[in-house]
C-alpha angles and dihedrals in degrees: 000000000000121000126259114210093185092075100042090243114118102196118182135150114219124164093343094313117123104194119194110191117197094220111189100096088157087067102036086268082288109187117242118175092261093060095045091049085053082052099045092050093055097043087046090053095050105048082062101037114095098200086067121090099166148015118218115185122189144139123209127315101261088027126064106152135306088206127233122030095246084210088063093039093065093042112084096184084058092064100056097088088061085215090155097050087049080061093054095056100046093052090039099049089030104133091201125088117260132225117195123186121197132197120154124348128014109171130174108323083013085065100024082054089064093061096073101047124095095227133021133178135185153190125264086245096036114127138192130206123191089189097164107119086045084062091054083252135118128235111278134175090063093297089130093057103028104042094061089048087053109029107033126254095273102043083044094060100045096053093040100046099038102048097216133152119254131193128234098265085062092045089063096050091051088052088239086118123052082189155007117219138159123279097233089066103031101108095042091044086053098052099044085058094048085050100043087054088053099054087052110111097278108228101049083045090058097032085052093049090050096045086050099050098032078073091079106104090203115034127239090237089054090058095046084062111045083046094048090067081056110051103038084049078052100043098046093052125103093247094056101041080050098060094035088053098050087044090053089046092055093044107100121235 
């Protein structure tokens, strides 16, 4: 795989270690499809490349993801390609383990993602937003169905219905974050971790992963899609274009 920088995505395979870098620093590392296609495509590659152990995700230290792209939100033409749900999908079915590394902001897909990886560890200031009711939206990326497995019901529905922003410590408790760590290490404790999972005995590696996830009653997958009707139906009404659009009017840049 070779990196694209068009498209803000920095994809390369070294000792096992497939790393994915979210590379748009300018725009909070927002996520436009072209991005999540780059993303897809890496996730997909891995999952069926034997030299791969691992896959370790991450943007920059102070800088995870503001989410969507609010350009992308309000163009319809833009969302045909369902590039974003194909990314769902790949980090969801990956049968590699995932490293995430968090600094900054991780807000709506940049938290639901996270869901779906095996480790995660963050900064101290780091902070996380599910602000998907406030947008007039619905949770996606099998929020609806894994936060509540991992969280609890209570803590679940109040991240997921008010929409606030909640710190790392939080995130723990919510069993979002595997880990706090400092910033000045984030990155190289991220991928130590991404390399020591791909030196594990790869078949029991794989065989556990799938045990432990094969746990789930209803799959991940299966939530994806009961929630992707939903929040397309949500996205595409007049409430929601009209907040997205006042939000992306106030964004600077």
């Amino acid at each position: 795989m070779s990196s694209d920088s068009e498209v803000h995505v920095q994809v390369g395979i070294d000792d096992g270690v497939c790393t994915i870098t979210l590379d748009r620093p300018a725009k909070r590392n927002a996520i436009t499809q072209g991005m999540y296609a780059a993303m897809a495509d890496a996730l997909e590659a891995a999952a069926t490349d034997a030299s791969v152990g691992a896959v370790y995700l991450h943007g920059q230290p102070d800088c995870f993801t503001a989410g969507n792209d609010l350009a992308d939100f309000t163009n319809t033409e833009s969302r045909r390609d369902r590039a974003g749900h194909r990314f769902l999908h790949a980090i969801a079915g990956c049968t590699k383990p995932i490293v995430a590394a968090v600094g900054g902001h991780a807000v709506g897909i940049g938290t639901t993602l996270l869901l779906h990886c095996d480790f995660v560890m963050a900064t101290p200031t780091a902070q996380f937003r599910l602000p998907f009711v406030p947008l007039g939206l619905c949770p996606e990326g099998g929020s609806s169905m894994l936060l509540p497995q991992m969280a609890g019901m209570r803590l679940a529905t109040k991240l997921l219905l008010l929409g606030d922003v909640f710190d790392a410590a939080t995130a723990v408790e919510a069993g979002i974050v595997t880990e706090i760590v400092p910033e000045a290490v984030l990155l190289e404790r991220g991928e130590m971790l991404a390399r020591r999972l791909a030196s594990q005995p790869r078949d029991a590696l794989l065989a556990s992963k799938a045990l432990i996830k094969g746990t789930l009653g209803r799959t991940a997958i299966q939530a994806i899609e009961d929630e992707y009707p939903t929040f397309e139906r949500l996205l595409a009404s007049p409430e929601s274009q009209a907040i997205l659009r006042s939000r992306q009017e106030r964004r600077p840049g």
